[in-house]
Structure formats: structure tokens, C-alpha cells
N, C-alpha and C positions, 0 to 999 in steps of 0.2 A: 442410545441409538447405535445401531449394529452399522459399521461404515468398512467397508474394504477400500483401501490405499494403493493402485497398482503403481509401482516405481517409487525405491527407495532414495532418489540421490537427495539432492536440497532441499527440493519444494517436497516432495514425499516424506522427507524426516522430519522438515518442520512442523508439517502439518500434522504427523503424528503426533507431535508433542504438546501441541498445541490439544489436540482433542485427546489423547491420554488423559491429561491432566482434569480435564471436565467429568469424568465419568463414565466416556463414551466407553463400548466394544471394537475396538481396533484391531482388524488384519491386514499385513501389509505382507504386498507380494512382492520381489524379484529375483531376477536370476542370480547375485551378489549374494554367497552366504558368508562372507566376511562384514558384509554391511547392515545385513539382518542382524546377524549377530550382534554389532556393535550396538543396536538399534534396540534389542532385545533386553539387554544390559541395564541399558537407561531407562526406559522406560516402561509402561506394564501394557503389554499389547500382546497378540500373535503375528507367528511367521511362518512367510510359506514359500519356500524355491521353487521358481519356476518360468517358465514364460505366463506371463502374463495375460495373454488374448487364449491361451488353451483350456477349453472346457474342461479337461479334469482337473487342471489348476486352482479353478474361478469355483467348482464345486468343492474342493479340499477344503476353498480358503471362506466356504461357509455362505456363497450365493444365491442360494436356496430360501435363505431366511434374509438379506441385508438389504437394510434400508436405506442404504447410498454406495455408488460404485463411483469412486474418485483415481480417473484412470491419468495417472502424470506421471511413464516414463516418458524417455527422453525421445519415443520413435511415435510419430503422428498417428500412423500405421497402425501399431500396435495399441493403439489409446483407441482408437474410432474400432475396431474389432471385437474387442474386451467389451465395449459399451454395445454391441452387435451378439453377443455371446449372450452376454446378461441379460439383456430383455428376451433376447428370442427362447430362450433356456429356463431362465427363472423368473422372468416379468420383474424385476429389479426397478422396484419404483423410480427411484432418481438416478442419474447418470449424467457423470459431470465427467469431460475430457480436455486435457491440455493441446490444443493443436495449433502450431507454429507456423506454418507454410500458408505463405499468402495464398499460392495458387488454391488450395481448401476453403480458407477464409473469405476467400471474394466469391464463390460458390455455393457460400453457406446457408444461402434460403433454401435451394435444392438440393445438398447433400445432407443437411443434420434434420431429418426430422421422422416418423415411425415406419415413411414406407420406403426409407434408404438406409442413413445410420443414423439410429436410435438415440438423439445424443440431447438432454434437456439444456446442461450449459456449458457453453468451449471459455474455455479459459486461454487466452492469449502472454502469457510474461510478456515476451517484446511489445507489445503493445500495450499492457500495463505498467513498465517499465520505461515505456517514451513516455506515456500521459503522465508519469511520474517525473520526469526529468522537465517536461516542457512545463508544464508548475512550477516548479522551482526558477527555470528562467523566466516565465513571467511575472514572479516574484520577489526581484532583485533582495535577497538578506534573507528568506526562507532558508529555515533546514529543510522542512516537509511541509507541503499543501494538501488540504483533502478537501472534498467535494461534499456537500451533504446536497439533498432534496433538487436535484438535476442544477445543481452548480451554484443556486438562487444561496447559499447559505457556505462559509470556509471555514476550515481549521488550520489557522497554519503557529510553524513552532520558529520562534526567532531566540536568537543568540542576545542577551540585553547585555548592552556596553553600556561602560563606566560613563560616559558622559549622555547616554539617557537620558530626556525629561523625567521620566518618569522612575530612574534608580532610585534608591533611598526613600522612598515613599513608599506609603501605602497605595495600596491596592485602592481604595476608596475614593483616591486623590483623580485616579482618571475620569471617575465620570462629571468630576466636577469639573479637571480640565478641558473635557471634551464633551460639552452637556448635549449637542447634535449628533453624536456618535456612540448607539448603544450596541456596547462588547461585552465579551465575559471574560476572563482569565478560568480555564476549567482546570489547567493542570500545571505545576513548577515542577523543573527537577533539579535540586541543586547537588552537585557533585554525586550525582548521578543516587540520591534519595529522592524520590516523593512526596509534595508538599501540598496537600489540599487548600487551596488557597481561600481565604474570607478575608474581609474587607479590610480586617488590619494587619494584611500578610505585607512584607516589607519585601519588595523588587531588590536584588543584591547584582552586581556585575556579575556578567557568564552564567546567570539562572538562563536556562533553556523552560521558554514561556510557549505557553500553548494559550490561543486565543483563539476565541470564536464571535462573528462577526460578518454581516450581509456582506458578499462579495465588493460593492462596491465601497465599502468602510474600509477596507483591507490596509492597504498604505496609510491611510489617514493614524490607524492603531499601531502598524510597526513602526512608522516617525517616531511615539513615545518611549518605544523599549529601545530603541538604535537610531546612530545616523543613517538617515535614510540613504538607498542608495540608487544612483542612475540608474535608468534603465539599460539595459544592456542592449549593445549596439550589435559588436563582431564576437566570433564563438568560432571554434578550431574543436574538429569532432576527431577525436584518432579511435579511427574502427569504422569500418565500411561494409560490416555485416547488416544482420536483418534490424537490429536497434540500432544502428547508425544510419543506416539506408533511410527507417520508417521516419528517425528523428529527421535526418534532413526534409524530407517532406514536410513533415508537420511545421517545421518554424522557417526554411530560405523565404517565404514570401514577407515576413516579417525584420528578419537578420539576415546581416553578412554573415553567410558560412561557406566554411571552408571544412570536408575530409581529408583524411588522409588513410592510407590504404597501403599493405606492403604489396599486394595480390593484380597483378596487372590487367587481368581478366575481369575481375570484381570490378576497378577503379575504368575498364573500358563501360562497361554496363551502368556505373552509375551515371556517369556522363551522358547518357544516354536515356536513363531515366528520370535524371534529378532536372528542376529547369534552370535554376538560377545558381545553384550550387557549384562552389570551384573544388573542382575533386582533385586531388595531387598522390602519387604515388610514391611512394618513402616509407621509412621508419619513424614512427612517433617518437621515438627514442636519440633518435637522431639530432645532438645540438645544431648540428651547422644549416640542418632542414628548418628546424622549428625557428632562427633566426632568420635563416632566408623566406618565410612566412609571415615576419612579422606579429611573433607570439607573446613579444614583450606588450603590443597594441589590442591582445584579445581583452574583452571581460569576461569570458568563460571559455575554459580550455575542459574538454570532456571525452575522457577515455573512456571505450565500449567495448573493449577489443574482446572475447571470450578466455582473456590470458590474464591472471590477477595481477601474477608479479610484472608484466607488462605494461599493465595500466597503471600499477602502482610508479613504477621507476620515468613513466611518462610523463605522469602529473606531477612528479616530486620534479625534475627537470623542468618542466614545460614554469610551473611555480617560479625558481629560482631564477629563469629568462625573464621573467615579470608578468606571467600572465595573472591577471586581481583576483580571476573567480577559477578553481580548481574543484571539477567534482570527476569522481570515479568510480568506475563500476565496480564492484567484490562480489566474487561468486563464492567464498569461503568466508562463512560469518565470524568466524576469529578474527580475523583481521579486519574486520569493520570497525570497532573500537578502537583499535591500534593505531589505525593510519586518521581516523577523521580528526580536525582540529589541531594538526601541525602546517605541514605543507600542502596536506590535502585538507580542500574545507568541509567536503560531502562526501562522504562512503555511502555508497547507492545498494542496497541490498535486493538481488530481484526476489528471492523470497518471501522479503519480506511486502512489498513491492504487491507480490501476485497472492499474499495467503488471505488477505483481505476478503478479497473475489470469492475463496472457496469457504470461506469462515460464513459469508452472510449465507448460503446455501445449505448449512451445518445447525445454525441457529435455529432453536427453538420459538416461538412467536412467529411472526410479521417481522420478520426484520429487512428493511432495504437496502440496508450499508453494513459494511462491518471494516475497521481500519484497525491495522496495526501501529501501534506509538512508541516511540522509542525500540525501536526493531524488536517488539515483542512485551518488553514490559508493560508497556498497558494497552489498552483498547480504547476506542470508540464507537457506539452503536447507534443507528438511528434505526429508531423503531417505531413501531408504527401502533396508535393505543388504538382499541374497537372498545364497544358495549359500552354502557352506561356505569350509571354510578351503584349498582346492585350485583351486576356482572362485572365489574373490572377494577382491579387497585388502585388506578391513577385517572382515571377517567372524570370528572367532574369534580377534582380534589384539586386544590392550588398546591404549587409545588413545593411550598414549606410544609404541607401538608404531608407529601408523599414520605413511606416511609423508608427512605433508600438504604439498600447495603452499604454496610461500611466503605469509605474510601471510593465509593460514586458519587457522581454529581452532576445534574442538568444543567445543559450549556446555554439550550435553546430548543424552540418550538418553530415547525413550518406551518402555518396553517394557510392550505390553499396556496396563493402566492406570496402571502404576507408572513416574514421574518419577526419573531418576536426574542428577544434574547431573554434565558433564565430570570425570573424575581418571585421572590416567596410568593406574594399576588396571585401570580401567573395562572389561572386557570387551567385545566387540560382538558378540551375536548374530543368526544370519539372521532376519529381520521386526524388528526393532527400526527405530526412527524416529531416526532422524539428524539434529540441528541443527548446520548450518557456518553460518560466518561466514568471509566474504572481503572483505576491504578493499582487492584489489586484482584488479578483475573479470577480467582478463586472463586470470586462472587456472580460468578457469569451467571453461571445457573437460576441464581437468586433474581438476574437481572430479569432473566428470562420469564419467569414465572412472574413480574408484576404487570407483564403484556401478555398473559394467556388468560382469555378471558371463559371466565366460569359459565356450569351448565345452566343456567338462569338467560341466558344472549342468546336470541333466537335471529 
């Protein structure tokens, strides 16, 4: 696939590298030729300086022929114009734009469509970024939650402690202790290798477990890998931008929350649009503040501020005050590794966060989901099978049947409203929802091609 990339920073490099790696034709534009460069180095793509939304830019960087225009710089502006350029110019079949600004996004029925700007999918980070945070608070002991077949089905990845039911045992041992509750265990990672798990994979303390599991099963399955934990009552937000802003929204009617804000003007405004929320003006950084707030009595303390080492030295503090749950936002993926699982329990990656969103749009088949695992190391897809069993690989075949790529493995089946979790058995019918898991992305392609259904399917 021919994809032009406008905006090289976070989400623009990730993404390149991500679809470099698959085989794709990758050009990536921006005005940064120290960052093209670096970009260039790593990996096998082309570059092209320039602005981004300017016709002879968007023709240089090969518009003429591309069959996706993925426009995420950092200016709204210049995303919704580039996608305005491309179709009006070259009829640029797809066109996917990052746009941040609420005031756009509340508009979005009558600004994005052929006879305004041209834009097939907006991609939100902040707002992939809160539905990402506010999972994990409803999650109490989540690293990561994800959503399959409109929420009816989860993945979430738990940290298993030594005193576990279910440490030291096999794998095989849960369904006997829990014969009312069908899960899967799809993915381990133990010191940070890849463990395909079967039935006589042995749970060790600190394996980072990935389960899947009908939403309401959720808590019942992480009781066995961890002490379960309270729900979470109070939450200290430091950062009162657009993902501190939107998260209050989403959870005060739920939680006591409290921001905090250095910007007086920002902290007037929230006040004013938040309803329940206590907005406070200060440095998160600030000991004598975070005590006079009572941060020793939080269960999640969450910094968003767009300042790394800021959020980093807030939540290492805010920690040491006693607040139980410390998650943080890192816009620099090196230091995501570094700082999670000391003082900070969750390093929050928005890239990784929002490439999810642009990956299912990139995929090959029917695909309706596409998740990043382990900030990159692996995947998860729900796909979607057609055709019968003359047209399609997996269609009418049970899934010990199916002949999966290396290092894949079905989690589970939607069908209609009904949750069926993976078992050799398992039949696969046409329109069923398909969850894989691949811990070795390499195989994507392959993944892809056992959902493209042959010319036999009319």
C-alpha cells in the first residue's frame, strides 16, 4: 500500500515504523529536516521537506498515486487542508486527519465530509488518551484495557502477584477454579520475553498476563492473578489541559476529583466548565500543595501536563506523599520503560494510545479494531471472517483447525451479541468477530490474508 504520513513528530514516526516494517510504500512529509533525517536512517521509507497542506509538496511526495493520506502534524489547520488538497487534486481515496480542537470536533457532522473537508477518519489522541486512562480507573490493577466488538468483549493486561490464587499453577487450573467463568489467557510476558501460553504454562509472580474475557467476567479473572483491589474512590489530576479538561468530564460524576493547574486563566475556565470538579491553582510539584490536598488519601494521582520531566518528578513526589495509584503521561517513548514499575506504576504512551486508531484503517481485510500491546511489541486484531468455507481460510473450519502464523493465537469469537471465548471446537462462522493476538508482528501480513476472502465469494 502506497501511504503518505504528513508530520514527522511522535505519532508520525511511530507510525512509520510500524508500517515500514510490513512492506508498506512509506513517504513522510515535514518541515524538520533533522527529523526526516533521523527517520530516514532507521528505517526504509522516503522524505520530503516541506509544508505539508502545499500542492507541490503533496505532488513531490507522490499524491498522484497514494492510497492513504495520514495527515498528523501537530497544527489541525494544516491536517484538514492537506486532506482538502488530496482529494480535490488527486482524488486520494482515503484520508485520515489528527484534529484536537474541540471546537472542530463538536462540528464534525458538518465540517468533515465531501462537500466541506474531505476527511474519511479524525483521529482525536486526547480523546484516545482519556478513553485510555479512564479504563484503567475503571479497572482498579489494569496496566492496559481494550475494547473489542463495541465494549461487549475486554483485554486487559494485570501485573500477577506472588500471593495469586492462581501463581504457581497452571494455566489449566483456572477453568477448573472458575468453571462459570470462560477466559483465555492469550499472551505472557515474562521479563519482558513472549510466552505463548497452553494449558500447561505455569503463572510465575510479576508475568504481565493478558486475558480476554466478556466484560462482565473482568474482576472475577483478575482476583486470580492479584489481590484484587478497591475500587477507586479520590483521583488528583495535575494538568488542566485538553486531556485533563476532557478526563474530568468523563469521570467527576463518578469520582472525587480534584486538578490542579499552574495557569490562572485555564484553572478560571475550568471552574466554570467542569460541574463537580474542585480545580486548584498550583504546582503539582509543589510538596507543601500536594499535602495541603490531601494526596496521601488519593487512589490515583495522574499527571497530564504536556511536560515529561514534569509529570515524571510529580508523580515520583505525589508517590512518596502516599498517594497508592501513580499513573503518567510520557510523550518520549524512552522513558516509558524507565520510569513504569518503580514509583510510577503506569507510563501512559499517547502514541501508542492513538496508533491503534490509524493501524485498523492501514489493515488489510475487514478489520474493526486493531490494538497496540506492550507499547508496540505486539498486537491485537479483531477481524472480521466473510465467505464460506470454498472462499475463506477460517470460515467453517474450527479453530484448532485454523492454520495460524507462528506466535498467533485466538482469544475469542463475537457472534452477534454472544461472547464465545477461543476452544479448538469452536466453529467460525461468516460475520463472526475474530480476536488474534500476535506477538510477533512480522506475521501481520499473513494475518491478514487468512481474512481476505477469495474470488469464489460473490
Amino acid at each position: 500500500m502506497k501511504i503518505i504520513i504528513l508530520g514527522a513528530g511522535q505519532v508520525g514516526g511511530t507510525l512509520a515504523a510500524n508500517l515500514a516494517s510490513e512492506h508498506n510504500d512509506i513517504t513522510i512529509v515535514d518541515t524538520d529536516g533533522d527529523r526526516l533525517h533521523e527517520l530516514q536512517e532507521r528505517y526504509d521509507i522516503r522524505t520530503i521537506q516541506g509544508m505539508a497542506s502545499h500542492p507541490t509538496v503533496l505532488h513531490q511526495a507522490g499524491a498522484d498515486d497514494a492510497d492513504m493520506l495520514i495527515a498528523v502534524t501537530n497544527s489541525d489547520e494544516i491536517n484538514m487542508v492537506a486532506c482538502q488538497v488530496a482529494y480535490s487534486l488527486h482524488r486520494t481515496p482515503t484520508k485520515i486527519a489528527r484534529v484536537r480542537s474541540t471546537s472542530y470536533l463538536n462540528k464534525s457532522k458538518g465540517l468533515f465530509n465531501n462537500d466541506a473537508f474531505p476527511i474519511d477518519v479524525i483521529i482525536s489522541p486526547e480523546q484516545e488518551v482519556t478513553n485510555h486512562i479512564k479504563r484503567l480507573i475503571e479497572h482498579p490493577g489494569s496496566l492496559q484495557v481494550l475494547d473489542f466488538a463495541g465494549g461487549k468483549l475486554q483485554l486487559v493486561a494485570v501485573k500477577a502477584y506472588f500471593n495469586g490464587p492462581l501463581v504457581g499453577r497452571e494455566l489449566r487450573y483456572l477453568r477448573q477454579h472458575m468453571p462459570s467463568v470462560d477466559t483465555r489467557v492469550a499472551a505472557i510476558f515474562r521479563r519482558d520475553r513472549a510466552i505463548i501460553p497452553e494449558g500447561t504454562t505455569i503463572i510465575e509472580a510479576d508475568d504481565e498476563v493478558f486475558f480476554i474475557a466478556a466484560r462482565n467476567h473482568i474482576r472475577a479473572v483478575m482476583s486470580e492473578l492479584r489481590g484484587l483491589e478497591h475500587n477507586y474512590k479520590k483521583i488528583i489530576i495535575a494538568g488542566g489541559g485538553n486531556i485533563g479538561e476532557r478526563l474530568c468530564e468523563a469521570i467527576e460524576n463518578r469520582y472525587q476529583v480534584k486538578v490542579i493547574d499552574r495557569n490562572v486563566d485555564r484553572c478560571r475556565y475550568l471552574a466554570e466548565k467542569l460541574a463537580r470538579t474542585i480545580v486548584i491553582k498550583g504546582n503539582a510539584s509543589d510538596q507543601d500543595l500536594l499535602l495541603e490536598e490531601n494526596v496521601e488519601d488519593a487512589d490515583v494521582f495522574l499527571a497530564v501536563t504536556n511536560d515529561d520531566e514534569a509529570n515524571i518528578m510529580s508523580s515520583m513526589l505525589a508517590k512518596r506523599l502516599g498517594a497508592k495509584k501513580v499513573m503518567t503521561l510520557i510523550n518520549n517513548p524512552a522513558y516509558v520503560d524507565l520510569v513504569q514499575g518503580g514509583d510510577i506504576d503506569i507510563a501512559i504512551s499517547p502514541q501508542q494510545a492513538t496508533i491503534g486508531s490509524l493501524l485498523t484503517h492501514v489493515r488489510r481485510g475487514d478489520v474493526a479494531n486493531v490494538h497496540s500491546l506492550r507499547r508496540g511489541a505486539a498486537e491485537a486484531i479483531e477481524a472480521i471472517a466473510h465467505g464460506d468455507e470454498n472462499s475463506s481460510k477460517v470460515v467453517g473450519k474450527m479453530i484448532g483447525e485454523v492454520d495460524l502464523p507462528e506466535g498467533t493465537n485466538i482469544g475469542a469469537i463475537v457472534r452477534n451479541d454472544e461472547v464465545l471465548i477461543a476452544h479448538d471446537d469452536v466453529v467460525i462462522e461468516s460475520g463472526d468477530h475474530v480476536i488474534l493476538f500476535l506477538v510477533d508482528k512480522r506475521r501481520i501480513s499473513d494475518v491478514e490474508r487468512l481474512f481476505q476472502v477469495g474470488i469464489t465469494f460473490f
